[in-house]
N, CA, C and O of each residue as an XYZ file, in Angstrom:
644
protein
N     116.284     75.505    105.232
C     116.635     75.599    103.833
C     118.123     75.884    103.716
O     118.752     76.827    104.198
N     118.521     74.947    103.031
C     120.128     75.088    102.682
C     120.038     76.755    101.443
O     119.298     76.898    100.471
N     121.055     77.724    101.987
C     121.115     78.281    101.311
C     122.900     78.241     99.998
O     123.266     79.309     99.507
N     123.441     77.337     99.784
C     123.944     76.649     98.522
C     123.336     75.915     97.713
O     122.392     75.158     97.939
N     124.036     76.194     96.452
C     123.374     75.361     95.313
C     124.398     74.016     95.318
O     125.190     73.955     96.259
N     124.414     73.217     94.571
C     125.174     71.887     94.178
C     126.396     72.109     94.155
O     127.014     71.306     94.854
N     127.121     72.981     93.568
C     128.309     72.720     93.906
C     128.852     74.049     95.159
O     129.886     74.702     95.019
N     128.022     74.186     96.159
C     128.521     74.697     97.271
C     128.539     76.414     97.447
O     128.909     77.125     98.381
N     127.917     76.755     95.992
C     128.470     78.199     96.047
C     126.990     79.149     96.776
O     125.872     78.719     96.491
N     127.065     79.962     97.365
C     125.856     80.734     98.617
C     124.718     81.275     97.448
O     125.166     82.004     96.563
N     123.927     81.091     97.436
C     122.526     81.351     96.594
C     122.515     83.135     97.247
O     123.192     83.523     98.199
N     121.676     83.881     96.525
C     121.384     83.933     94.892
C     122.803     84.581     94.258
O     123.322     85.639     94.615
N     123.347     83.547     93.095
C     124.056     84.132     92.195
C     123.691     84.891     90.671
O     124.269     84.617     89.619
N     122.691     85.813     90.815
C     122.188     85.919     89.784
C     122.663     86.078     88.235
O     122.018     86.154     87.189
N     123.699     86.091     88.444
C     124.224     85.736     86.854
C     124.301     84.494     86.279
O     124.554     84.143     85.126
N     124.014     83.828     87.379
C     123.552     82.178     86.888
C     122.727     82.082     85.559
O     121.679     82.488     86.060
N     122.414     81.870     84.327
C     122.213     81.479     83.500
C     120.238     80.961     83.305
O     119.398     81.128     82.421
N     120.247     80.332     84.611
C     119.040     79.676     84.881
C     118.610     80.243     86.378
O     119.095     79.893     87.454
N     117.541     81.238     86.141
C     117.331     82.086     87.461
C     116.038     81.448     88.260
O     115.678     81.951     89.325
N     115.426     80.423     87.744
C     114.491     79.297     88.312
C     114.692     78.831     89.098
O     113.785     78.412     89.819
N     116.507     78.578     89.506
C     117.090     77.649     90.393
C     116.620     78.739     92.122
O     116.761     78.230     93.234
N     116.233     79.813     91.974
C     116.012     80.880     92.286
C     114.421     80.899     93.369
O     114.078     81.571     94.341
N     114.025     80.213     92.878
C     112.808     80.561     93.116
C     112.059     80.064     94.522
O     111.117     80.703     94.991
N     112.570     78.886     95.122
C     112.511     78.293     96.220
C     113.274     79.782     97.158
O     112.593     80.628     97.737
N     114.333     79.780     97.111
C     114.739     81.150     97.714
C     114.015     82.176     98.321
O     113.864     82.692     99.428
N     113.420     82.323     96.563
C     112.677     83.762     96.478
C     111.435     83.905     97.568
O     111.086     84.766     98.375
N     110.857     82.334     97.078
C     109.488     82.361     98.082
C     109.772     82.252     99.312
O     108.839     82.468    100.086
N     111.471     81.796    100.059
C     111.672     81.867    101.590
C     111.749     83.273    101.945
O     111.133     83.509    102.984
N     112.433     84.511    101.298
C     112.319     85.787    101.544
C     111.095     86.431    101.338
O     110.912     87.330    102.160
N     110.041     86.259    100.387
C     108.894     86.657    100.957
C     108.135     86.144    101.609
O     107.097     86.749    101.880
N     108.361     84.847    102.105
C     107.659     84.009    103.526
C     107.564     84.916    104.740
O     106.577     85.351    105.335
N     109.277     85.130    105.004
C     110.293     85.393    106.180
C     109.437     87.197    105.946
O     108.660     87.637    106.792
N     109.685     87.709    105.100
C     109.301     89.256    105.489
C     107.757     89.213    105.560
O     107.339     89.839    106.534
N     106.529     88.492    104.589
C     105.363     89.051    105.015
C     104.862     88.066    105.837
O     104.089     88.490    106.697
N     105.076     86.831    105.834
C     104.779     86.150    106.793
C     103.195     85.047    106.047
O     102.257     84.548    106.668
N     103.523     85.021    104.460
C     102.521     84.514    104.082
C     103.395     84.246    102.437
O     104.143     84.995    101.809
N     102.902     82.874    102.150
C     103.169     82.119    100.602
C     102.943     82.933    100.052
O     102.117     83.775    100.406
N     103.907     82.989     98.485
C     103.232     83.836     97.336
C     102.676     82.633     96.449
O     103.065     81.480     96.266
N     101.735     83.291     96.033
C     100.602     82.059     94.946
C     101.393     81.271     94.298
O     102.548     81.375     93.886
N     100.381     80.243     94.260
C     101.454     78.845     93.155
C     101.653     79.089     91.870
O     100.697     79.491     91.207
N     102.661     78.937     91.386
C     102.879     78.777     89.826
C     104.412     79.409     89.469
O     105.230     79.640     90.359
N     104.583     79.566     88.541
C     105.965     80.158     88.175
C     106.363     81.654     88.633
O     105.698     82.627     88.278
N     107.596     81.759     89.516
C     107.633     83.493     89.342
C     108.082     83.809     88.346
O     108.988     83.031     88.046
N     107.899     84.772     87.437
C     108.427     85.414     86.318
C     109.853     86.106     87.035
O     110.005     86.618     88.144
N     110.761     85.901     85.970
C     111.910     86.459     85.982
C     112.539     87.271     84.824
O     112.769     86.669     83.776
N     112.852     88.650     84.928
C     113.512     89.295     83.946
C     114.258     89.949     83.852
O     114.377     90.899     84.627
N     114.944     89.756     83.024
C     117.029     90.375     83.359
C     116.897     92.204     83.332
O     116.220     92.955     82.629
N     117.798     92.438     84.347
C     117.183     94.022     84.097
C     117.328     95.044     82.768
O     116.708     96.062     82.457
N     118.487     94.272     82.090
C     118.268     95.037     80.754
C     117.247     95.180     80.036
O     116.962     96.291     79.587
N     116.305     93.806     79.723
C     114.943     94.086     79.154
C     113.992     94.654     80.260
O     112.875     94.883     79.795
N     114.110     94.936     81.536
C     113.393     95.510     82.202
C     113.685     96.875     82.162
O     112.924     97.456     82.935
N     114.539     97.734     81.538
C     115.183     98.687     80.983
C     114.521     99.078     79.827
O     114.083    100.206     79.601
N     114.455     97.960     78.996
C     113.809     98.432     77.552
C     112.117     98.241     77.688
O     111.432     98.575     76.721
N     111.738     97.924     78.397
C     110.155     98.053     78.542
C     109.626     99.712     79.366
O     108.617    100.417     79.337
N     110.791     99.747     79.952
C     109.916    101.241     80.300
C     109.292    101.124     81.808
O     108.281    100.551     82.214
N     110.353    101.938     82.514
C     110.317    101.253     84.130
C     109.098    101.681     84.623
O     108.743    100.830     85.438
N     108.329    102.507     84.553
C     106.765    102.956     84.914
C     105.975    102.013     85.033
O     105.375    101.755     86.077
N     105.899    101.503     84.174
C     104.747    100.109     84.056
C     104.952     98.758     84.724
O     104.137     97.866     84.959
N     106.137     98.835     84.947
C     106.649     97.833     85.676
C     107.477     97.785     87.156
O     108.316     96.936     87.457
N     107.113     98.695     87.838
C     107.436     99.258     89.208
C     106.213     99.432     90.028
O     105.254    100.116     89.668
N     106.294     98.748     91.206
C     105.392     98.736     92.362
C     105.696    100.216     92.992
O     106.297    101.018     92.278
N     105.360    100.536     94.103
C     105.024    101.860     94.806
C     105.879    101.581     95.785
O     106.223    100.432     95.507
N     106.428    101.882     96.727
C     106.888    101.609     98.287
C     105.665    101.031     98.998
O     104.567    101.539     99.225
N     106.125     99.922     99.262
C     104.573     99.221    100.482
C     104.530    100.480    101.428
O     105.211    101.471    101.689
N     103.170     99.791    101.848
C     102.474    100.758    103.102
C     103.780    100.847    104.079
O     104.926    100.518    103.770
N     103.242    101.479    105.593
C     104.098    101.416    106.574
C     104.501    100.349    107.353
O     105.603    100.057    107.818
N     102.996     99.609    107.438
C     103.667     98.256    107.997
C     104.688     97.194    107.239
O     105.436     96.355    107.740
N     104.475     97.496    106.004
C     105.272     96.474    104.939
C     106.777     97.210    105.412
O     107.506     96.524    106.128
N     107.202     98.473    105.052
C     108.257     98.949    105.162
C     108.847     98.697    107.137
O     109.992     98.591    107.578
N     107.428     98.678    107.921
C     108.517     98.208    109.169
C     109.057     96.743    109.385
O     109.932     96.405    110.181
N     108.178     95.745    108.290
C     108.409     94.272    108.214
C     109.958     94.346    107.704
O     110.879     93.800    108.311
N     110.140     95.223    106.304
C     111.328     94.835    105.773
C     112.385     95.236    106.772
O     113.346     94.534    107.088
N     112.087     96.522    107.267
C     113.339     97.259    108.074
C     114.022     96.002    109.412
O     115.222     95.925    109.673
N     112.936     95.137    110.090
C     113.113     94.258    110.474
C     114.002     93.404    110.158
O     115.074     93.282    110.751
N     113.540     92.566    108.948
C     114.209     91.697    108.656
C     115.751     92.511    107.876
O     116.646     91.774    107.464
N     115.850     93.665    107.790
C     117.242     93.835    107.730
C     118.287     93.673    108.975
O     119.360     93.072    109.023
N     117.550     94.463    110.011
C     118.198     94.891    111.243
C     118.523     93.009    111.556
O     119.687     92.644    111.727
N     117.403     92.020    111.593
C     117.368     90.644    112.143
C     118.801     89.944    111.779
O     119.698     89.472    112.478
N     118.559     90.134    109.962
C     119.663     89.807    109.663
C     121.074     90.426    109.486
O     121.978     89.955    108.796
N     121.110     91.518    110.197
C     122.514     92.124    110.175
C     122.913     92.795    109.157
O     124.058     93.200    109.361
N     122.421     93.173    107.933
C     122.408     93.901    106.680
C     122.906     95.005    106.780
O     122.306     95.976    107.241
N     124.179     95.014    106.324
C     124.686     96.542    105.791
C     124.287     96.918    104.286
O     124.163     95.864    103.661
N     124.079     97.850    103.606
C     123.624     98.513    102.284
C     124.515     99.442    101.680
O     125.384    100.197    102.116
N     123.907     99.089    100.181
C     125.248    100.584     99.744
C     123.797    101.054     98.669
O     122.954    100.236     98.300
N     123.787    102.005     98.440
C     122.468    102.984     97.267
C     123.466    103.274     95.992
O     124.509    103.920     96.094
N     123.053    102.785     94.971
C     122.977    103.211     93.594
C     122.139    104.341     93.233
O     121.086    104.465     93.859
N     122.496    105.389     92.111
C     121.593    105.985     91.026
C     121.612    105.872     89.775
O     122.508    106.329     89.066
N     120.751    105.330     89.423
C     121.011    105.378     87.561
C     119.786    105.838     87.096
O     118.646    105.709     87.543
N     120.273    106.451     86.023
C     118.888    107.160     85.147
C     118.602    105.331     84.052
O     119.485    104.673     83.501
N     117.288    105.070     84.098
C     116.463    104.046     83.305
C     115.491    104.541     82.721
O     114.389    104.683     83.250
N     115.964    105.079     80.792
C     115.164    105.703     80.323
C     115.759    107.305     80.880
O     116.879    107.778     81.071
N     114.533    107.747     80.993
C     114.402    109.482     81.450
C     114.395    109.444     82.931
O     114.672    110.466     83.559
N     114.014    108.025     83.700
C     113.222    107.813     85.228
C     115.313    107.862     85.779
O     116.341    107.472     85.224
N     114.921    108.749     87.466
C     116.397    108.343     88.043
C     115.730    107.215     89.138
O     114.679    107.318     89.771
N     116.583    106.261     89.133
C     116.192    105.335     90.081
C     117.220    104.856     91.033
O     118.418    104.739     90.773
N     116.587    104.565     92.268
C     117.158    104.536     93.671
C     117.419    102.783     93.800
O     116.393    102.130     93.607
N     118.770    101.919     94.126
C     118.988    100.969     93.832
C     119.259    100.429     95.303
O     120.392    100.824     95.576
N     118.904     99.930     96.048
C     119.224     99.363     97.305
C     119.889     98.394     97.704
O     119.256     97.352     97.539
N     120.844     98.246     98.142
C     121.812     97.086     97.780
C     121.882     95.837     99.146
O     123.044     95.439     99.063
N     121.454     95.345     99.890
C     121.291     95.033    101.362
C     122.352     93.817    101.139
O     122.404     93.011    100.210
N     123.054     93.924    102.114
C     124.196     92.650    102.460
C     124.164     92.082    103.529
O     124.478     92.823    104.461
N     123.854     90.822    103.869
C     124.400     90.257    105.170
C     125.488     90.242    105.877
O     126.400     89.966    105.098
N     125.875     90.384    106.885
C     127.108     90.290    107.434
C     128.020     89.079    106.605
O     129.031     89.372    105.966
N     127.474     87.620    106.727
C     128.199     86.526    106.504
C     128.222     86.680    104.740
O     128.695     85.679    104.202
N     127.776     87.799    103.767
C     127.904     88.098    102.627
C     127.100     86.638    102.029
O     127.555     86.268    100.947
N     126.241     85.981    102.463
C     125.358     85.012    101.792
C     124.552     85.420    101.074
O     124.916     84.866    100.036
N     123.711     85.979    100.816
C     122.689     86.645    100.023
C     123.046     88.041     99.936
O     123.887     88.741    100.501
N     122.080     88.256     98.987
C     121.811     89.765     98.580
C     120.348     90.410     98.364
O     119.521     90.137     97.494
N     120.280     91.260     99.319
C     118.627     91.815     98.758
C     119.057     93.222     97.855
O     119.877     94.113     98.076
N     118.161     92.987     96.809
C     118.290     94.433     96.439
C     117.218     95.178     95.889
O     116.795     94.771     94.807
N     116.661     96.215     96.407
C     115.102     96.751     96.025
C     115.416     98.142     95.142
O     116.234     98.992     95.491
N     114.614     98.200     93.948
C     114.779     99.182     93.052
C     113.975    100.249     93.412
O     113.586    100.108     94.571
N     113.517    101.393     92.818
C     111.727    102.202     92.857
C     112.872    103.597     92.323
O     114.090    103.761     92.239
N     111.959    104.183     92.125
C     111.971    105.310     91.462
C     112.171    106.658     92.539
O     111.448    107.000     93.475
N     113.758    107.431     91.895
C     113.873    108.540     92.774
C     112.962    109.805     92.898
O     113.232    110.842     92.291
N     111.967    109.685     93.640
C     111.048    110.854     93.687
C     110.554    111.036     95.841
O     110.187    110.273     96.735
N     110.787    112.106     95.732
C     110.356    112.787     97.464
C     109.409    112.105     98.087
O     109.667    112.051     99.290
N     108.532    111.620     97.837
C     107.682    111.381     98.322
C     107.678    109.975     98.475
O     106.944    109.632     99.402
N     108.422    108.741     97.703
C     109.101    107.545     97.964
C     110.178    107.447     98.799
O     110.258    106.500     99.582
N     110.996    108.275     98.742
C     111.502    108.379     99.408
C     111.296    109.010    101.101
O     112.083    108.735    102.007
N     110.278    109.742    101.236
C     109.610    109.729    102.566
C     109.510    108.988    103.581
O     109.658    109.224    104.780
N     108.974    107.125    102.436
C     108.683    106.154    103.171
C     109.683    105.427    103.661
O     109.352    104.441    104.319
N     110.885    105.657    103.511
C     111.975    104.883    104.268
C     112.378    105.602    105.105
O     111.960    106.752    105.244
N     113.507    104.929    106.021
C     114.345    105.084    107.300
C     115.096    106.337    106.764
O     115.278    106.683    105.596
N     115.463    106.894    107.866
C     116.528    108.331    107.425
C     117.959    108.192    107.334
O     118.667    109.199    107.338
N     118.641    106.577    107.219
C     119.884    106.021    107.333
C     119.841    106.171    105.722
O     120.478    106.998    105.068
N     118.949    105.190    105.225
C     118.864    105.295    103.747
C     118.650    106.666    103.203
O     119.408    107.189    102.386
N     117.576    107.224    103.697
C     117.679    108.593    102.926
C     118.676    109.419    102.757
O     118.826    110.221    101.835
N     119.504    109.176    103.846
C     120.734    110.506    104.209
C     121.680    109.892    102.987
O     122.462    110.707    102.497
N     121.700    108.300    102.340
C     122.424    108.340    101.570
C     122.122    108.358    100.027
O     122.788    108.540     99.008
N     120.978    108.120    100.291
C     120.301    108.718     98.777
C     120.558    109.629     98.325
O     120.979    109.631     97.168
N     120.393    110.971     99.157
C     120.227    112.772     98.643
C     122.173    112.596     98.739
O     122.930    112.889     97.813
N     122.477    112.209     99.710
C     123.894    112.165     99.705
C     124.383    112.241     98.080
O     124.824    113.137     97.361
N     124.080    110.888     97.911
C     124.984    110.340     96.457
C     123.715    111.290     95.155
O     123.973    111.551     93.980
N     122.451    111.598     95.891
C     122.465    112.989     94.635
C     122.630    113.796     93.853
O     122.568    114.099     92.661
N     123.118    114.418     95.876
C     124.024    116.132     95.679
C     125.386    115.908     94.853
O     125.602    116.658     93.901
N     126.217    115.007     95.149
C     127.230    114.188     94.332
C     126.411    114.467     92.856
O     126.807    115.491     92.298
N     125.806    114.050     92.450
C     125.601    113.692     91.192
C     125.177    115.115     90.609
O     125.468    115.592     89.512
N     124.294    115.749     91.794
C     124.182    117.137     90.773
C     125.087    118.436     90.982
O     124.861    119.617     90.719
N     126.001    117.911     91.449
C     127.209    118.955     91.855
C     128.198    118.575     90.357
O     128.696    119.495     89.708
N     128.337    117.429     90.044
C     129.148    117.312     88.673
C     128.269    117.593     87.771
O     128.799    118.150     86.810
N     126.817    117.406     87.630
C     125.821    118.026     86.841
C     126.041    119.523     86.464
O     125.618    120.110     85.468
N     126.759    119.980     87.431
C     126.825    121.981     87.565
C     125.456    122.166     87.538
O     125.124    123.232     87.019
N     124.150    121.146     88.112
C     122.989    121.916     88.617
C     123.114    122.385     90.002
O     122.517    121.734     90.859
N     123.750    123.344     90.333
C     123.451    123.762     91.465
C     121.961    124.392     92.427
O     121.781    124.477     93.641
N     120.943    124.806     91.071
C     119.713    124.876     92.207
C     119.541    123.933     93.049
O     119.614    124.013     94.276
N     119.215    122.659     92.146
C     118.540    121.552     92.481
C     119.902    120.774     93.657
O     119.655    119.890     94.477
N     121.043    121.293     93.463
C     121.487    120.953     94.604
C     121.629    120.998     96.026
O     121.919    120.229     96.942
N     121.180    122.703     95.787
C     120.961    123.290     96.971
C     119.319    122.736     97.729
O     119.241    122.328     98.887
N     118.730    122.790     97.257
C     117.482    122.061     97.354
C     117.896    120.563     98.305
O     117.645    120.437     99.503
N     118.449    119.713     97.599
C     119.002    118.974     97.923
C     119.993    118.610     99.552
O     119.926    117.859    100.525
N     120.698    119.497     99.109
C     121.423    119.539    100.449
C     120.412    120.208    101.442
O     120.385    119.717    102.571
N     119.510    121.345    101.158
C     118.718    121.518    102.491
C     118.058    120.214    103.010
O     117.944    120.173    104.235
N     117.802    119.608    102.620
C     117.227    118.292    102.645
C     118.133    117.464    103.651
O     117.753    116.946    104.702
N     118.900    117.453    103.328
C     120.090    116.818    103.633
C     120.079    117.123    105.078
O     120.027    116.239    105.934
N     120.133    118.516    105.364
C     120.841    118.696    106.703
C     119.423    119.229    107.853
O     119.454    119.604    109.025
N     118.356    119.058    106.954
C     116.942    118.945    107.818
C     116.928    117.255    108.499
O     116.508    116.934    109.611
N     117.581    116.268    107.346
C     117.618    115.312    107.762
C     118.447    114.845    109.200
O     118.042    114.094    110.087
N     119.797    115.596    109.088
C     120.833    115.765    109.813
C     120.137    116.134    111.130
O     120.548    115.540    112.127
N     119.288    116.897    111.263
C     118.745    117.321    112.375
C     117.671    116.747    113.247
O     117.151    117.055    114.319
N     117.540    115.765    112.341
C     116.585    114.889    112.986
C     117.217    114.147    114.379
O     116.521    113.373    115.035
């Protein structure tokens, strides 16, 4: 699969206008990670602002099991993926933004879910260390310091791993 569109530029550009062009893509990255077609018909696509105004609860999956999460960790390491973590509050929810880059900067994966301990459990401790990282950041200008301290113990239990 050629990963350019027509006039040459590296797929997915998602500000493209028409996110359909998308979708052949889409179904090679969930081929490549579970190792099985997703059902026929249209994937739904929706810009994250209205996925914003619907109310991210209802519309957020869980962290896959363990084997799903060692499939993805795979296909990061396979493809050489460096990451950077976002936080933004959506609604009242803080959410954890995953940013995955290829070396050759061709694609972009990026997985959303909701900042809570126990989602966060299910990933690698590379990602976690920068999750609570860019937290404590956030609740240190907050002037919440409980919840920071909390935080940073976290942090450096991780450290010790």
């Amino acid at each position: 699969m050629d990963d350019k569109d027509d006039d040459g530029n590296f797929l997915p550009d998602f500000g493209d206008l028409d996110p359909k062009k998308y979708e052949e893509y889409i179904r090679k990255i969930y081929r490549d990670l579970t190792g099985e077609d997703l059902p026929s018909g249209d994937i739904e696509f929706m810009p994250l602002d209205d996925f914003k105004d619907l109310g991210s609860k209802d519309f957020l999956q869980s962290m896959p099991d363990e084997e799903s999460q060692e499939i993805f960790d795979q296909y990061i390491e396979d493809n050489n993926m460096d990451f950077d973590v976002n936080l933004t509050y959506v609604d009242n929810n803080l959410m954890v933004e995953e940013i995955w880059i290829p070396e050759d900067e061709s694609a972009t994966i990026t997985r959303i879910y909701n900042y809570d301990h126990i989602v966060i459990s299910k990933i690698n401790n590379k990602i976690k260390e920068l999750i609570y990282s860019k937290r404590l950041d956030m609740l240190v200008e907050e002037e919440n310091y409980e919840e920071a301290a909390e935080v940073r113990d976290i942090l450096n239990e991780l450290k010790d791993l």
